[in-house]
Backbone as a ProteinNet text record, in pm:
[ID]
protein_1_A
[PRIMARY]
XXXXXXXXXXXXXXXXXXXXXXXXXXXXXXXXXXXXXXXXXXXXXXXXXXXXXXXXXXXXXXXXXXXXXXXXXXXXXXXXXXXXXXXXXXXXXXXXXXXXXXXXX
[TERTIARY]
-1749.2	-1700.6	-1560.1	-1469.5	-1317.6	-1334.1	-1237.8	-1170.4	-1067.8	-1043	-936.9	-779.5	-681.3	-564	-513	-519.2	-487	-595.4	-674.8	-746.6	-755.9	-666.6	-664.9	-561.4	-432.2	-271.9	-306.4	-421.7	-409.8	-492.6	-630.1	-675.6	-535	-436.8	-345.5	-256.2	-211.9	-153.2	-241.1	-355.1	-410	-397.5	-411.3	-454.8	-320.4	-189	-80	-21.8	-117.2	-67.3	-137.9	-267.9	-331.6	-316.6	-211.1	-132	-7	18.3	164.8	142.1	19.8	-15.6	-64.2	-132.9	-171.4	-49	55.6	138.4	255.9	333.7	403.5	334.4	208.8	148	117	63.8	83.1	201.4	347.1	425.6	440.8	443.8	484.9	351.3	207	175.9	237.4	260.3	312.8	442.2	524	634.3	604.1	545	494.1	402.1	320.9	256.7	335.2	420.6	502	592.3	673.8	722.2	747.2	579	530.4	472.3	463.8	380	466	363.1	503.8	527.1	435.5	492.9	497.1	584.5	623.3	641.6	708.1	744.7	583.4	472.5	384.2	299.2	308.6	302.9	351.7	475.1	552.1	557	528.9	482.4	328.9	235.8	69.7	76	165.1	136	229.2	383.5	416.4	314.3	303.9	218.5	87.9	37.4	-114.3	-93.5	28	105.4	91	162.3	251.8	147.7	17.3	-77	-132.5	-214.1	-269.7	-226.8	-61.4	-22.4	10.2	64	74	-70.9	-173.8	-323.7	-343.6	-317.7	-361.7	-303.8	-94.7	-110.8	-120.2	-149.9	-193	-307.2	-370.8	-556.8	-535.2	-421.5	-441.4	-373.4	-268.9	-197.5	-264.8	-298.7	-333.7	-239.9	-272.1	-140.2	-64.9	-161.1	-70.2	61	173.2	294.1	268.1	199.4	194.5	120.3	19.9	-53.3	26.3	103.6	184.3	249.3	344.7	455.6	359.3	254	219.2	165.9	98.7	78.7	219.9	339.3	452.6	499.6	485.1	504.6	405.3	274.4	219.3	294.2	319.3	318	457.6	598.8	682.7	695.1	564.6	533.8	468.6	394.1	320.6	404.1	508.1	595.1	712.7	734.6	808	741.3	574.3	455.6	489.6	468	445.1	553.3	684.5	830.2	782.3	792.6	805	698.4	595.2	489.3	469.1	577.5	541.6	751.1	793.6	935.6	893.9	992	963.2	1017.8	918.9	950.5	1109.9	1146.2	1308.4	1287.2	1215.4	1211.9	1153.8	1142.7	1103.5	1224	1248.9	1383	1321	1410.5	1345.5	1315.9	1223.3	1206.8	1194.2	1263	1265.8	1144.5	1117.9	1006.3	1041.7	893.2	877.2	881.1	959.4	941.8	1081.5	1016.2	1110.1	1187	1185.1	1284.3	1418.7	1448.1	1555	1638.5	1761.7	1874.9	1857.9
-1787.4	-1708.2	-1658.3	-1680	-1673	-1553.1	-1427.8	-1314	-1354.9	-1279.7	-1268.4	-1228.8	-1285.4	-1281.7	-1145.7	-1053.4	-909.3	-838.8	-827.6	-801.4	-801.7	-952.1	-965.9	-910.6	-926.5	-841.9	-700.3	-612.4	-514.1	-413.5	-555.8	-540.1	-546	-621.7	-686.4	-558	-489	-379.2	-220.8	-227.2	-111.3	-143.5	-283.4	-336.7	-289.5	-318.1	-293.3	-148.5	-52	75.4	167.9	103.5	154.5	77.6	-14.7	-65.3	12.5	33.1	150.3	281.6	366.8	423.4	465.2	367.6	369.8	335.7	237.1	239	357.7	439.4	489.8	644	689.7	776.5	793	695.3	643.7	681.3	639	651.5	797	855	1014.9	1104.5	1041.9	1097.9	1085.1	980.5	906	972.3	998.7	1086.1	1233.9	1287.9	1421.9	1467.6	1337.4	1380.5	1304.4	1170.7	1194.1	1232	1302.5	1403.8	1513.2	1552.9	1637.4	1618.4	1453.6	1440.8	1393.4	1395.7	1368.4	1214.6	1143.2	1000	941.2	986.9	926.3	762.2	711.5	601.3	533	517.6	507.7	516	650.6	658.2	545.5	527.1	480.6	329.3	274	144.4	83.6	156.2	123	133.9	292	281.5	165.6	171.6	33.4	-121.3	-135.9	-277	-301.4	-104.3	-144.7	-143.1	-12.9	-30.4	-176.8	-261.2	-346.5	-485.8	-501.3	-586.9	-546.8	-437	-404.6	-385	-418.5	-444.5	-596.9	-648.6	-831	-866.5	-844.3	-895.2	-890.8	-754.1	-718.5	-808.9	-844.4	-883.9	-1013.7	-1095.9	-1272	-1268.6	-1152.2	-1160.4	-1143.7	-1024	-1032.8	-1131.3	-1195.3	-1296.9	-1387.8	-1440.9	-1578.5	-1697.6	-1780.2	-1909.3	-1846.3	-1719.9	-1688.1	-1616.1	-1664.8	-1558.9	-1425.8	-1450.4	-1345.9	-1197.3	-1269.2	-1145.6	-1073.6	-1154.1	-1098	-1006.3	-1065.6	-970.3	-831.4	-864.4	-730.7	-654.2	-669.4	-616.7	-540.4	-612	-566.4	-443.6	-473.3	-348.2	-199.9	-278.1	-138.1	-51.9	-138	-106.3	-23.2	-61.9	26.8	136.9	112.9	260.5	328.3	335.5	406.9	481.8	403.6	410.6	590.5	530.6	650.5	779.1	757.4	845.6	926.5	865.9	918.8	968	929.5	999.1	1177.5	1127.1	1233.3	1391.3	1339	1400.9	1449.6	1392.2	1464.3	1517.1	1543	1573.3	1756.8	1801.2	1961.3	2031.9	2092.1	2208	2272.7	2290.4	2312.4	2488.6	2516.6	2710.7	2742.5	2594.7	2615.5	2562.2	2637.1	2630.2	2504.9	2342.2	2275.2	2356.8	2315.7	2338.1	2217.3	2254.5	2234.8	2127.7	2040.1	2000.2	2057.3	2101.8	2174.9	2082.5	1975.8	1898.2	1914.8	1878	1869.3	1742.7	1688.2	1543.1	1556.9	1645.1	1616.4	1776.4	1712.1	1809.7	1974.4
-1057.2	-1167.2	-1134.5	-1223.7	-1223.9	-1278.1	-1187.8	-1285.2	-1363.7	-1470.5	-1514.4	-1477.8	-1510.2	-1435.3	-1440.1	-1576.1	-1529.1	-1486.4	-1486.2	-1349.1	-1257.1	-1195.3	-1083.5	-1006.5	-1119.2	-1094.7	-1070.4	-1117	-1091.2	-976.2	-934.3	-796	-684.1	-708.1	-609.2	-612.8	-679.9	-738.4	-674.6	-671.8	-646.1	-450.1	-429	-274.1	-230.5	-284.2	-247.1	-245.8	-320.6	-329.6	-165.2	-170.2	-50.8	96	69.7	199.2	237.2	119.9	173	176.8	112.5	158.8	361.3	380.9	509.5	583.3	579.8	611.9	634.5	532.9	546.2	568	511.6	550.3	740.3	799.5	870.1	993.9	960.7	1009	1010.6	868.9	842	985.7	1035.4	1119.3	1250.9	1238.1	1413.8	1383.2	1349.4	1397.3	1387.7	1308.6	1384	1485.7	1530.7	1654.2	1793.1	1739.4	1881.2	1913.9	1844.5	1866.2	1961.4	1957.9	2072	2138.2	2159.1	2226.6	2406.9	2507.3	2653.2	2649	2592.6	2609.4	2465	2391.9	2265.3	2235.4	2332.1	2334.8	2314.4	2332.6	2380.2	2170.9	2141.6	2014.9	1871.7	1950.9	1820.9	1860.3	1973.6	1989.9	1907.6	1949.1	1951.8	1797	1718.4	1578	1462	1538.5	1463.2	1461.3	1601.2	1588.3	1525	1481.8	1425.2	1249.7	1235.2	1090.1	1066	1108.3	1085.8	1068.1	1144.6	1181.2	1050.6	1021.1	882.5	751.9	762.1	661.1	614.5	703.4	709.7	686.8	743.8	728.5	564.6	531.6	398.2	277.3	306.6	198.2	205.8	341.3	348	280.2	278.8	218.4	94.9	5.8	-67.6	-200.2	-141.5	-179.9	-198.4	-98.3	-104.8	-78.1	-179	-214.6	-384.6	-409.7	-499.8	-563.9	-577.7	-578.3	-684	-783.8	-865.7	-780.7	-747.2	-643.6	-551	-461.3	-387.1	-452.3	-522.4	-597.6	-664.4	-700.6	-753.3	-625.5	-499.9	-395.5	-349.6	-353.3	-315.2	-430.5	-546.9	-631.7	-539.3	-561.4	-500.2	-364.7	-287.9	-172.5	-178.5	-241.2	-271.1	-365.1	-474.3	-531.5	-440.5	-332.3	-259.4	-145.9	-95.3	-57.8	-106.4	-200	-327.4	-357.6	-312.7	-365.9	-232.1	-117.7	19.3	45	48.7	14.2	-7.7	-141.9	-250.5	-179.5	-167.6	-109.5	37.8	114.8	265.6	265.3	140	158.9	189.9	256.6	307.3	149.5	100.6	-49.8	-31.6	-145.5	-182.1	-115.2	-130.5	-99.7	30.6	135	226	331.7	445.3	541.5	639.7	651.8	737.6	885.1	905.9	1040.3	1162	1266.2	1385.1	1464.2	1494.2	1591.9	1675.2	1758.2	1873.7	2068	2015.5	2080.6	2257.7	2331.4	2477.8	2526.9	2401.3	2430.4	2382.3	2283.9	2259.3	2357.1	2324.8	2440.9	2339.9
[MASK]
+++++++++++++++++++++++++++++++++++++++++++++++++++++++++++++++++++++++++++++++++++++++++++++++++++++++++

């Protein structure tokens, strides 16, 4: 049984929103916990290569041989992207603050 093609654009579309989600959400943790953490380097290695593995996996799976899928996976993934932005940006009435971190001078 064949789905239907917008149906399917918009499984590929939702697959791609919760890839960049995990992705850039993701990153937004791994730089606030290595940060403080003593072996950062260590952080931002293990979480790029697992980012990066679960996002390539996701959209070969969710692609396929098909370009349309892709491209709509890729929409998601840069609206999610824009979402996660928007959403971990520090509030306009709030003063950035500082990491508490001992790496930098």
């Amino acid at each position: 049984m064949l789905m239907n093609e917008p149906l399917t654009l918009v499984l590929a579309w939702v697959a791609g929103a919760g890839l960049g989600a995990m992705f850039f959400g993701g990153l937004w943790w791994t730089v606030r916990r290595g940060a403080l953490s003593p072996r950062p380097a260590r952080w931002f290695l293990t979480s790029a290569l697992l980012r990066t593995s679960v996002t390539l996996a996701g959209f070969f799976w969710v692609g396929g041989d098909q370009w349309e899928r892709l491209l709509a996976c890729l929409v998601g993934f840069v609206m999610a992207r824009l979402i996660v932005t928007r959403l971990t940006r520090p509030s306009a009435d709030q003063p950035p603050r500082a990491l508490e971190g001992h790496h930098a001078p």
